[in-house]
Every structure is written in structure tokens, then in C-alpha cells.
C-alpha positions in Angstrom: -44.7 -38.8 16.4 -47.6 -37.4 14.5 -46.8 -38.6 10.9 -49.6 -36.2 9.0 -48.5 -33.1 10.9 -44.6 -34.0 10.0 -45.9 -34.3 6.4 -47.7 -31.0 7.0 -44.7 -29.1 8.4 -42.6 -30.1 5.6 -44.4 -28.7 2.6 -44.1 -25.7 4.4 -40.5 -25.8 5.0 -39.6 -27.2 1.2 -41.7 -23.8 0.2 -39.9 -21.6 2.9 -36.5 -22.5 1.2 -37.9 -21.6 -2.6 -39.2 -18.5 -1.2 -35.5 -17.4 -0.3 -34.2 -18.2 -3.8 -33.4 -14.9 -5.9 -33.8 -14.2 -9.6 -31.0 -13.3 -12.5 -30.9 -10.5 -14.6 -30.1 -9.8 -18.3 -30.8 -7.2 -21.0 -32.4 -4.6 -21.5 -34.0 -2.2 -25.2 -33.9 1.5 -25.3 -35.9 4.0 -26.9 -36.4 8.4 -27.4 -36.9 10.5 -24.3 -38.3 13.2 -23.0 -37.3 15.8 -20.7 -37.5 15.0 -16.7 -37.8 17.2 -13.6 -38.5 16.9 -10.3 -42.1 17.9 -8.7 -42.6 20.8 -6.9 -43.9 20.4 -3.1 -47.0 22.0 -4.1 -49.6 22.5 -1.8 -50.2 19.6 -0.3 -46.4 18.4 -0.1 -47.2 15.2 -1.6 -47.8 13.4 -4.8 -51.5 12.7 -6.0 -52.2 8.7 -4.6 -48.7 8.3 -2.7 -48.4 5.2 -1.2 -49.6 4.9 2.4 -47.2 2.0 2.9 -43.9 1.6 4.7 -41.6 2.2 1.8 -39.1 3.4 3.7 -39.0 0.3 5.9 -38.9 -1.8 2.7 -35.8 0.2 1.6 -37.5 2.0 -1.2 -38.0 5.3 -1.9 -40.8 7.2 -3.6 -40.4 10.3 -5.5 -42.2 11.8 -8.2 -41.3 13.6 -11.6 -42.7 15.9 -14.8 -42.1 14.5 -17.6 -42.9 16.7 -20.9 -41.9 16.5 -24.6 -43.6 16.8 -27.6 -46.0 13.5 -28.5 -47.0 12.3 -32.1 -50.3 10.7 -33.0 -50.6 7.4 -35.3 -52.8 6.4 -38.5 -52.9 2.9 -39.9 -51.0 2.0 -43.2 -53.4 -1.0 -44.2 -56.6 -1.9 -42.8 -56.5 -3.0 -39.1 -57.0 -6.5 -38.9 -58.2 -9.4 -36.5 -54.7 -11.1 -36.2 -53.6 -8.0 -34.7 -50.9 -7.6 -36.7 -51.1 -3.9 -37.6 -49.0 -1.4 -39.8 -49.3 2.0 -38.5 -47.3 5.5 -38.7 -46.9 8.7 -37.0 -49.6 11.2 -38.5 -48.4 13.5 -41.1 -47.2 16.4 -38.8 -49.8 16.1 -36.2 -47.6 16.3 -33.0 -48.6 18.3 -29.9 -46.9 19.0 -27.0 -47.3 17.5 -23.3 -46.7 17.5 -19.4 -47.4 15.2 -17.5 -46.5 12.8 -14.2 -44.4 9.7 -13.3 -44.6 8.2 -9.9 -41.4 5.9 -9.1 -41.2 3.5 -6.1 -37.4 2.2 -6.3 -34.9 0.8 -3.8 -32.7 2.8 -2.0 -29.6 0.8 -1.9 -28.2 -0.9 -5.6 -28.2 -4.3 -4.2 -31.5 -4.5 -4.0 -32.4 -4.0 -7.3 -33.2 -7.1 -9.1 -32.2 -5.5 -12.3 -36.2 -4.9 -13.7 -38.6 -2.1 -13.8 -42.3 -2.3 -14.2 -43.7 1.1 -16.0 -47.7 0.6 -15.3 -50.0 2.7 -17.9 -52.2 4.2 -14.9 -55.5 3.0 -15.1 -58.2 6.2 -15.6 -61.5 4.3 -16.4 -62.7 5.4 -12.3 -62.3 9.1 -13.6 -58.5 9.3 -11.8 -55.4 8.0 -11.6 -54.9 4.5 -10.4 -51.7 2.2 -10.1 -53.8 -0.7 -10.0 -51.2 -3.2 -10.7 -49.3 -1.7 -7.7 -51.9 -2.8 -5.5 -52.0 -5.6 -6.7 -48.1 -6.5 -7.0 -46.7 -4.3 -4.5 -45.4 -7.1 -1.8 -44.1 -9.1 -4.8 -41.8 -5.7 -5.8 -41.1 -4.8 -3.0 -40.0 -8.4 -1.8 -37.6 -9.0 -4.6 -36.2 -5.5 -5.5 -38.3 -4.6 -8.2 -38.3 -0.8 -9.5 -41.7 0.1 -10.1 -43.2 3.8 -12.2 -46.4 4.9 -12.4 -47.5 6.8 -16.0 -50.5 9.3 -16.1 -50.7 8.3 -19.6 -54.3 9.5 -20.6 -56.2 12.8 -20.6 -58.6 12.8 -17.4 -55.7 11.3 -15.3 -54.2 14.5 -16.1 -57.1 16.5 -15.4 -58.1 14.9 -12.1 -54.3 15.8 -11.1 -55.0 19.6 -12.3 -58.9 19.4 -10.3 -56.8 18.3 -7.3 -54.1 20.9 -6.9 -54.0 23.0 -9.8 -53.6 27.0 -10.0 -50.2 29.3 -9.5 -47.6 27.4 -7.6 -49.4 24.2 -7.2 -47.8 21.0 -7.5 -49.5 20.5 -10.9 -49.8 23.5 -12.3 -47.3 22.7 -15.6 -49.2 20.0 -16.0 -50.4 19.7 -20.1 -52.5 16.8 -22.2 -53.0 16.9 -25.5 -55.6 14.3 -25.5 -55.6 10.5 -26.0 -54.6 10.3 -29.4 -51.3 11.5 -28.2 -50.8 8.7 -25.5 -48.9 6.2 -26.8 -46.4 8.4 -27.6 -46.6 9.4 -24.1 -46.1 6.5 -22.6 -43.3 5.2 -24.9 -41.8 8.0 -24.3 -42.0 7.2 -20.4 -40.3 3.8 -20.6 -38.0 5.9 -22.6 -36.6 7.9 -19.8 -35.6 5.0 -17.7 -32.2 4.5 -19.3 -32.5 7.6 -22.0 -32.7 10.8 -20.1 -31.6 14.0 -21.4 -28.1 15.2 -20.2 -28.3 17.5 -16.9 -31.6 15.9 -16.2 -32.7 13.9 -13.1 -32.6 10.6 -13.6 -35.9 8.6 -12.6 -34.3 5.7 -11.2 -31.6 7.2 -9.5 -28.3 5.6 -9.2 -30.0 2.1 -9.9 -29.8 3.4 -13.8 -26.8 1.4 -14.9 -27.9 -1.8 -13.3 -31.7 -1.8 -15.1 -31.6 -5.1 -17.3 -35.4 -5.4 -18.2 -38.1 -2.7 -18.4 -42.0 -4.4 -18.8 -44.9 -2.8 -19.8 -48.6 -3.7 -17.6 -52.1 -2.4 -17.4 -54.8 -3.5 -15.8 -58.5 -3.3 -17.1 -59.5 -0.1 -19.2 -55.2 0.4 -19.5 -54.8 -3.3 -20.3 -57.5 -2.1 -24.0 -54.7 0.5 -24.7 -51.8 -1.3 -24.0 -53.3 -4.2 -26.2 -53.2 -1.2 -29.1 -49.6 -0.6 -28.1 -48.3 -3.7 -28.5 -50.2 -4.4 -31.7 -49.6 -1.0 -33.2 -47.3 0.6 -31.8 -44.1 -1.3 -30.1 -42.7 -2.9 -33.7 -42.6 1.3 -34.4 -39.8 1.4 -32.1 -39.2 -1.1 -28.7 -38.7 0.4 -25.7 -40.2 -2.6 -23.8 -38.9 -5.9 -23.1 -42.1 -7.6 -21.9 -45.8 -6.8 -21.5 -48.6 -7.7 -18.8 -51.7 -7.3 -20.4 -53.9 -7.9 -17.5 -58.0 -9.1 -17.5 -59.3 -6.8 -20.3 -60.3 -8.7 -23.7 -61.1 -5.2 -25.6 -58.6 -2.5 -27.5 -58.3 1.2 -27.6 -58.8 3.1 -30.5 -55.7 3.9 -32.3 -56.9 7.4 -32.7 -59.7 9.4 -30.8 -61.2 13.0 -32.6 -62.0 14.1 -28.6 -59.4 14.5 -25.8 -61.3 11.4 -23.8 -64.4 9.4 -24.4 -64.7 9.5 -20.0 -65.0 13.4 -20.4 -65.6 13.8 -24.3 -63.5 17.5 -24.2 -62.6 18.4 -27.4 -59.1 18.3 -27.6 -57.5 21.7 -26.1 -56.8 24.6 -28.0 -53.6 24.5 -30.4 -53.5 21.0 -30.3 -54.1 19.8 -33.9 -57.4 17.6 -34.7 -57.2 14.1 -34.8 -59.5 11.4 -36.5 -61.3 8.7 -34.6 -60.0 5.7 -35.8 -61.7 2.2 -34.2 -60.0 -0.9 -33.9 -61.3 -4.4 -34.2 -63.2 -6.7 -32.2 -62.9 -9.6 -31.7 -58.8 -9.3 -31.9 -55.8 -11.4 -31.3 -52.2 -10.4 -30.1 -50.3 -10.3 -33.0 -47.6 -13.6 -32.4 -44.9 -12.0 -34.9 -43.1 -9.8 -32.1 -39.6 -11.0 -29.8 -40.5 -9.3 -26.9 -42.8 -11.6 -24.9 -46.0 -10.9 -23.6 -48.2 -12.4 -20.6 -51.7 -12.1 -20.7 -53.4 -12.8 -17.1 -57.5 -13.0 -17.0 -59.4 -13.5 -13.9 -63.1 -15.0 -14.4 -64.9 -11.6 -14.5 -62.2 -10.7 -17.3 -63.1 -13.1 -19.5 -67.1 -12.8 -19.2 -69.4 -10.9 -21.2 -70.3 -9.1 -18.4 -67.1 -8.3 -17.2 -64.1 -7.5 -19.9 -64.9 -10.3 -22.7 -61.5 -11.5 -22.6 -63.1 -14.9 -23.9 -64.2 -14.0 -27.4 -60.4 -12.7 -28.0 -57.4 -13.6 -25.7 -59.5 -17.0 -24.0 -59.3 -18.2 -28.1 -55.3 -16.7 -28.5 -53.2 -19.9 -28.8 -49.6 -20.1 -26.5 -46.7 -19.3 -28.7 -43.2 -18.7 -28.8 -43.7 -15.4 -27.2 -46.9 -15.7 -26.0 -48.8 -16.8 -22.7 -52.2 -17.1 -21.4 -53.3 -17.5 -18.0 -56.8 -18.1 -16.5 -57.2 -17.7 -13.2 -60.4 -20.2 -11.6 -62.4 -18.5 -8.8 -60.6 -14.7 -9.3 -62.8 -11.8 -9.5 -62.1 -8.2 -10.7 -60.7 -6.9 -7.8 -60.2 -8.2 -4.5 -60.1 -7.1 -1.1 -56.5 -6.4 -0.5 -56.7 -4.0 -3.4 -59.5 -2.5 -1.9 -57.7 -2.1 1.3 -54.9 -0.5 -0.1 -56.5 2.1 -2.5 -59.2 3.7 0.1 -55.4 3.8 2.3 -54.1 5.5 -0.2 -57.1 7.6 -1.5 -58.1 8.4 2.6 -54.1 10.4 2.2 -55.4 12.1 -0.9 -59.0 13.0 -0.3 -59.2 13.0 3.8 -62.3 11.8 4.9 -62.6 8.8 2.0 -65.4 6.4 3.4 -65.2 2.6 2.7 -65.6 1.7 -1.0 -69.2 0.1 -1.2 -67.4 -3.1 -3.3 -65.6 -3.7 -0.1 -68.7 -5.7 1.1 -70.2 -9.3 1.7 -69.9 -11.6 -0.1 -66.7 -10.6 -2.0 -63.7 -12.3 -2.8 -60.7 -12.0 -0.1 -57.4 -11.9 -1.9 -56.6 -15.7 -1.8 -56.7 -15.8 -5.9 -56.2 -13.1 -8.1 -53.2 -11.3 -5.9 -51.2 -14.3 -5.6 -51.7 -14.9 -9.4 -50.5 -11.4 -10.5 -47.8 -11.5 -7.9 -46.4 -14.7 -9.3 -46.9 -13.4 -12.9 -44.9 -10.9 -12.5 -42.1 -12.9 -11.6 -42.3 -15.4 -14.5 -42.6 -12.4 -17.1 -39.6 -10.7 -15.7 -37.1 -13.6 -15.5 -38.7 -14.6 -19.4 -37.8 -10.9 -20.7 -34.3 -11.4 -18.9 -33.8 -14.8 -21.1 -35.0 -17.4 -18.4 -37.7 -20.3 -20.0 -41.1 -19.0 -21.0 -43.8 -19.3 -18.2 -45.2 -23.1 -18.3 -48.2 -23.3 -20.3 -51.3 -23.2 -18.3 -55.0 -25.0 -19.1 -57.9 -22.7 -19.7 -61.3 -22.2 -18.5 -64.0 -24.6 -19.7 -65.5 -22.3 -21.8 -68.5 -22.3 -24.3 -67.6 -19.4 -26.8 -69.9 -18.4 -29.2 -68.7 -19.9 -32.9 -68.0 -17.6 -34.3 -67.2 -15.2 -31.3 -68.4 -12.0 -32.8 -72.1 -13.7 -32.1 -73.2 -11.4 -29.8 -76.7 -12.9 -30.1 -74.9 -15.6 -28.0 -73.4 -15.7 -24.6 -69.7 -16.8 -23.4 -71.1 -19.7 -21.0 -68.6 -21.1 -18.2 -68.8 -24.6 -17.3 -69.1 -25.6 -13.8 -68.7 -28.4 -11.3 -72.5 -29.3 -10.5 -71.3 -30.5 -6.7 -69.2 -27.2 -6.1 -70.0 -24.8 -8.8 -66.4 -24.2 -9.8 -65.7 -23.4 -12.9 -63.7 -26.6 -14.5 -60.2 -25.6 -15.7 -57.8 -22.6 -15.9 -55.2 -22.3 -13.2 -56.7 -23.4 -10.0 -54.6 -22.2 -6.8 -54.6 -23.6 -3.6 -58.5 -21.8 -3.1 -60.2 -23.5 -5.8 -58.2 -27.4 -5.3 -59.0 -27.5 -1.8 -62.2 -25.6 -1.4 -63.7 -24.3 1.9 -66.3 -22.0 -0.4 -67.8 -21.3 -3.4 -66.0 -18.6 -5.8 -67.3 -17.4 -9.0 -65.7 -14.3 -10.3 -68.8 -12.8 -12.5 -70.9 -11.4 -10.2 -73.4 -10.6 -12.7 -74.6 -13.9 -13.1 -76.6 -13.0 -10.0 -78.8 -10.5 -8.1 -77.3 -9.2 -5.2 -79.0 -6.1 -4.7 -80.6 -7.5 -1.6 -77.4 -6.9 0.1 -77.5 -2.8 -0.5 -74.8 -1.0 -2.3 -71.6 -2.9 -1.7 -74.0 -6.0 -2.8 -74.1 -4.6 -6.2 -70.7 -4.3 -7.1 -69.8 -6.7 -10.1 -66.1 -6.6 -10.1 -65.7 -8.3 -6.6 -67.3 -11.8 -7.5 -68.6 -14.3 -5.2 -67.3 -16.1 -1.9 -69.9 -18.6 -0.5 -68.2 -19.8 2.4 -69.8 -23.9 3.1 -70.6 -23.0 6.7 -74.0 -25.3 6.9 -76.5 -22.7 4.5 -76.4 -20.2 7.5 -75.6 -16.9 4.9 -78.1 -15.0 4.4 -78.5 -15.6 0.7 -77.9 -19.0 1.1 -81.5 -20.8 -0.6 -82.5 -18.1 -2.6 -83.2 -18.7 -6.1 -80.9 -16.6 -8.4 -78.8 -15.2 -5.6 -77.0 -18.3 -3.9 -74.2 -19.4 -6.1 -73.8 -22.6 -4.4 -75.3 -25.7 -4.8 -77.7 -26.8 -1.8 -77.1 -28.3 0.1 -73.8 -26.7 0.5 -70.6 -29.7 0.4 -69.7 -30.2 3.8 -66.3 -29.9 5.1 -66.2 -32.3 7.7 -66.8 -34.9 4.9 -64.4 -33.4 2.4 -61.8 -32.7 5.1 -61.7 -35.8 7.9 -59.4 -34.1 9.8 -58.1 -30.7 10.3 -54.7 -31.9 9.4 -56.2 -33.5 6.7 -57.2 -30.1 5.3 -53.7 -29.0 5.9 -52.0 -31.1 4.1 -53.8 -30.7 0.9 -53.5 -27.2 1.0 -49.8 -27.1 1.7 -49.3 -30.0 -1.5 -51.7 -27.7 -3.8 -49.7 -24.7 -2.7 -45.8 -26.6 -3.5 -47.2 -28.0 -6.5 -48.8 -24.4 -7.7 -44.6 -22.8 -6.7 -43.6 -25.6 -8.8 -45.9 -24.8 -11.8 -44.6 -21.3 -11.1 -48.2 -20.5 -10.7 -47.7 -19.3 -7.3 -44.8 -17.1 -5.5 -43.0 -19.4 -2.6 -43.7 -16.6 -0.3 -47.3 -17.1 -1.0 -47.3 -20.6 -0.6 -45.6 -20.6 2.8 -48.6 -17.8 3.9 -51.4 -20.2 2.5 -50.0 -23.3 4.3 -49.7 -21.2 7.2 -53.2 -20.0 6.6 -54.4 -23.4 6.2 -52.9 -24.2 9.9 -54.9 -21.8 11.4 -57.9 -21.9 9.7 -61.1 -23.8 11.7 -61.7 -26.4 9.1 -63.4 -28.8 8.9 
């Protein structure tokens, strides 16, 4: 009997058996709401970025819904300080009215429902409307009966919708945005509706309404700066949220904009009443004086200067009661399988989409950042249902300017001279037993030589060790890895050598609750076929 591949094959079946384990549910926080209707078919007969995936084979439906009302804008009490902890109010009779979209992927059959719903505030920075954290968590909702909506919470989401199918009898045509000052409001007022709609109106979620027992907030990037706002400014005003993802953005949104966008700079539309622009700080903190718990998740690009400059703010937020902060070693921006999904997606909506130019060498396949939402998730839905807070995770080695609003200084990271990976943070089964070099800040180097997909910064850097034969590999200020590059036959004897560290990095990363089992079992399964050493 081969001892090593027994040892091997049982890691994989201890994480099979956690994978099958389910989650408990609890309670849930209302709020105002709006008024609700279904879409019209329009013209093209489908939403604006529906899913190209097999919902219906996952048991979930998609359907999509107006949602209007009238929205209210906000002015601070006091100054607006550091700590985050802000006193704000609704401004003096400065309200305007709205229409706009929700997009809700839900399961078809009550059992299914695991009792939560994550509302996403639609990232716009990419001059549309994104569900970003969809592509990133959509296997982990749909695996464990998740209700998911989609919010076209800011002013050139709504106006890519109207560009798109806009005019007499178009799908959008209804559609109304008062401008960014106003979207806070808006998307309150869309976690709202979950359990709050109006009597004689759809409901969003269907006959699942009665069993919803948490509703969290996320945003990734550009959204993750407003929904940092909204939970310092905003949320005490009036909870509607149980829980918040704030996801690999270190910046805030203004509380208050005097244009409909800073993307488009419209003024704000006619009728709708003026608004000042009101800044908030920077460098910030959470504010720690709130129940409802919040996770904040930062990938290596997030937290650079380059990227998102999560370090100089949520890198220097301690853990607290309701707090959490997790770093995740090697992740990029975006990765491929949310690449792959959104061209699916956007090649339904705009026929003809080509490949996205990030989508090429030598980015970062979805091995970190994925897995690390996905599991994220799941630890900030069971905490807002009353489960233990997420375990406490080590951070980046980091050298942040002192003090961080330096910006004559740099956020350095720290890195492993014989692998150059960065030293700390959460470090998944990709960055324990390494087969490559990953670095998540493209911008520490010049990849132009590689042509446009080279140049994209938010898809980091995977230096596979395969013997210097890349074609960056030697070049000064391009290759990220050391060289020689480590060699795997010498870090990994044997193939089931390999395979066994993987599998015990990926059960003790489950355990850690770092990593979903599901995961795990696919990266031990990974590791089996992989051809290393």
C-alpha cells in the first residue's frame, strides 16, 4: 500500500465531507421602501448584463425589477473625522425623485434558500454596470442557496442602461437618476424592498420573502469607496443591513457631489435640486462603534499605492468586536475567472465583445482572490446570522509610511528574497506550496513588452518556475522572480510529495475558514493532476 497517496486521498476526503455541511440561519433588520415593478421585455428581451450561466440548472431564477421612489441627500452635522465615525442628516428638503434597476438571482424552490441575501452596490468605475462580486461569488451562492440582487445605484450605471436600450417602449425607458448625491438613499432604499415592499407590489424575492434571515451589503473596488461612506455615514441613520463586505478599495466617496458623476461630470438633471460637494477624509478608518459587523477583504493590488491604498487606511484598522480584516498574499485585482465570466456575459449584451486585453500573460488564474471572496462570504453571512466572528487573520508585512498621509513616501511590501512572496496576510494553498511567483501590484513592473493585455495593472503577476524559459524571465525590471527561478523538483521530491502539502495547506486553510471545503477538495484535486515537480 502506498502510504503517501493514502495520506493524500484522505485530506481530500476529510474536505469532501466539510464541503457537504450546510449553514444556519437567524435574523434579519428592516428599513423604508420604495415602490417595485417588473421590467418590461423591451427590445432586446433581456436584462442589461444577464447572466450567461446555467441558472436554471442551479435552481435559480433571474428576473429583473424598477425600483423608483423619491431619494434624499445627506450633509454632515460635525466635521467628518478620521475615525470614521460621522454624524450626518438628510439635507434640508433637498430630495429628488428616482428610477432605477435591480437584478435578482434567487432560488426557485424555498428549501434552497439558506436564509441570506447579498444586495451588491454595482460597480460603475468601467463606465457601466458591473456585478463584480457576482463574478466573483457566484459558485459560492449558488452552491449554498444564497439570494443574490444587483443595485444600479449610481448615475452612469443608469445612463449606460438608457445608451443601451432607451427611447419609447424600451426596456429602460422609465429609467430616472438624480445624480450621486442621491445614492445612498438609493441603495438603502434597495435593501429596503427585500422584506418592506409596498402592498400590491411584486415582491423581489418572490415567495423566499418570509424565510430571508440576513440581508449584507458588498462592493467591490470604486463601490467598495461608497459603501465605506455608507457605513460610516449613513447606516447608524437607519439599518437596513445586517453585515457589510467592503471589498479591496482603501478610499471613500464623497458624502455629497455638486455634479451628477465625477465619470461623466453632467450637471445634475433638470428639477433635481443642487447639491454641495462635500469631501471626505483620507486616510480613514471604519468607525468600530456599530453592531452590525463588517468584513473588509484586500487583495495585494488593493492595498498598494498603485492599486486602491487600502494600506494607509483599512491595512492600519485594528480587528474588533465587529470588525475584520483580511489580506489576501499573491491576489491581484481581478482574476481570470472573472474575466471569463464578464466578456460571457458582456458578449450576450454587446454581440461581438472581443477578449478583454487584461485577460493576457502573465496574469493571475483564479487560484487566490476567488476562493478568498467565496469563503468570505460565508464567514460574514453565518457572523450576521449570530455564528462566531471570522477568525482573526495575520496581515501583510507591510512598511506604511508613519504617518500614512506621507505621500512623499511609498507603502513598501516585504518579500521572501528566495520566492518573492510577500511575507504574511492569509496565504492559501497557492502562496504555502508555491509552483510560481505571484505578486498582485502589477505596477511595480514594466510589462509593456508584452502589448496591451501586458499592461493591465489589475491582473498581477504569475511567474510560473518552469526553468527561466518565459519570455520575461532575466529581464531587469520586468521578471518578478528571483533568478534563478526555485526549482520544483527540489522543493517538491516527489509528485505526491507536492500533493500532500497542498491537500494539508488546503484542510488547514477550511479549518481557518479561510477557504470554502468545496474549494479545497478542487485544489487537492488540482494538485493531483498537476505535472509537478
Amino acid at each position: 500500500m502506498n502510504t503517501s497517496r493514502s495520506r493524500a486521498s484522505r485530506f481530500v476526503v476529510v474536505l469532501a465531507l466539510i464541503a457537504s455541511a450546510g449553514a444556519g440561519v437567524q435574523a434579519w433588520a428592516a428599513g423604508p421602501a420604495p415602490t417595485l415593478r417588473a421590467a418590461p421585455s423591451g427590445v432586446h428581451g433581456f436584462p442589461f448584463r444577464t447572466s450567461t450561466l446555467n441558472l436554471a440548472g442551479a435552481g435559480y431564477v433571474e428576473q429583473e425589477f424598477l425600483l423608483s421612489g423619491t431619494a434624499q441627500a445627506y450633509v454632515p452635522v460635525a466635521p467628518l473625522g478620521s475615525d470614521g465615525r460621522w454624524n450626518v442628516t438628510a439635507n434640508p428638503g433637498v430630495t429628488a425623485p428616482y428610477v432605477t434597476r435591480i437584478l435578482v438571482r434567487r432560488p426557485t424552490d424555498p428549501a434552497r434558500f439558506n436564509g441570506t441575501v447579498v444586495v451588491e452596490w454595482n460597480n460603475a468605475s468601467g463606465g457601466s454596470d458591473t456585478q463584480s462580486d457576482w463574478l466573483y461569488m457566484h459558485e459560492e451562492i449558488l452552491r449554498q442557496g444564497y439570494a443574490y440582487i444587483g443595485v444600479t445605484a449610481q448615475y452612469v450605471g443608469v445612463q449606460t442602461l438608457l445608451a443601451w436600450e432607451g427611447g419609447p417602449g424600451s426596456r429602460y425607458a422609465s429609467l430616472f437618476h438624480p445624480g450621486d448625491s442621491f445614492a445612498y438613499d438609493i441603495f438603502s432604499q434597495a435593501g429596503a424592498v427585500v422584506l418592506h415592499g409596498r402592498p400590491g407590489d411584486p415582491r423581489a424575492l418572490g415567495e423566499l420573502t418570509g424565510r430571508v434571515s440576513a440581508v449584507l451589503a458588498t462592493g467591490f473596488s470604486q463601490s467598495a469607496a461608497w459603501l465605506t461612506t455608507y457605513f460610516n455615514a449613513i447606516h447608524r441613520l437607519g439599518p437596513v443591513y445586517n453585515a457589510f463586505l467592503i471589498h479591496d478599495a482603501g478610499f471613500d466617496a464623497p458624502l455629497s457631489l455638486d455634479v451628477a458623476s465625477f465619470a461623466t461630470g453632467d450637471p445634475p438633471p433638470g428639477g433635481v435640486p443642487a447639491t454641495p460637494f462635500i469631501d471626505t477624509p483620507y486616510p480613514l478608518q471604519l468607525r468600530d462603534d456599530q453592531s452590525q459587523p463588517a468584513l473588509i477583504v484586500l487583495s495585494e493590488f488593493g492595498l498598494s499605492d498603485d492599486g486602491n491604498a487600502a494600506a494607509r487606511t483599512f491595512h492600519l484598522q485594528p480587528d474588533s468586536g465587529h470588525i475584520r480584516v483580511w489580506e489576501f498574499a499573491g491576489a491581484p485585482h481581478l482574476e481570470s475567472g472573472w474575466f471569463r465570466d464578464l466578456v460571457a456575459d458582456d458578449r450576450k449584451t454587446y454581440p461581438g465583445t472581443a477578449l478583454d486585453p487584461c485577460d493576457g500573460p502573465p496574469g493571475i488564474p483564479s487560484i487566490v482572490h476567488a476562493p478568498g471572496v467565496r469563503a468570505a462570504v460565508t464567514a460574514l453571512s453565518l457572523w450576521a446570522r449570530g455564528a462566531s466572528a471570522p477568525r482573526p487573520a495575520p496581515r501583510m508585512s507591510l512598511q506604511v509610511p508613519s504617518p500614512p498621509d506621507d505621500f512623499d513616501q511609498s507603502v513598501v511590501f516585504n518579500r521572501d528574497a528566495k520566492t518573492q512572496l510577500v511575507r504574511g496576510g492569509i496565504r492559501l494553498p497557492a502562496v504555502t506550496v508555491p509552483v510560481a511567483t505571484l505578486n498582485g501590484n502589477r505596477e511595480d513592473f514594466d510589462w509593456s513588452i508584452l502589448g496591451p493585455g501586458g499592461q493591465c495593472v489589475f491582473v498581477g503577476v504569475y511567474d510560473p518556475w518552469d526553468h527561466d524559459s518565459d519570455l520575461w524571465d532575466g529581464q531587469a525590471g520586468v521578471d518578478p522572480s528571483t533568478t534563478p527561478e526555485p526549482d520544483l523538483q527540489v522543493l517538491y521530491p516527489t509528485h505526491q510529495n507536492y500533493v500532500e502539502r497542498v491537500s494539508a495547506s488546503a484542510l488547514q486553510s477550511v479549518v481557518n475558514g479561510y477557504l470554502r471545503p468545496a474549494d479545497g477538495v478542487q485544489l487537492a484535486l488540482d494538485a493531483v493532476h498537476a505535472a509537478v515537480p
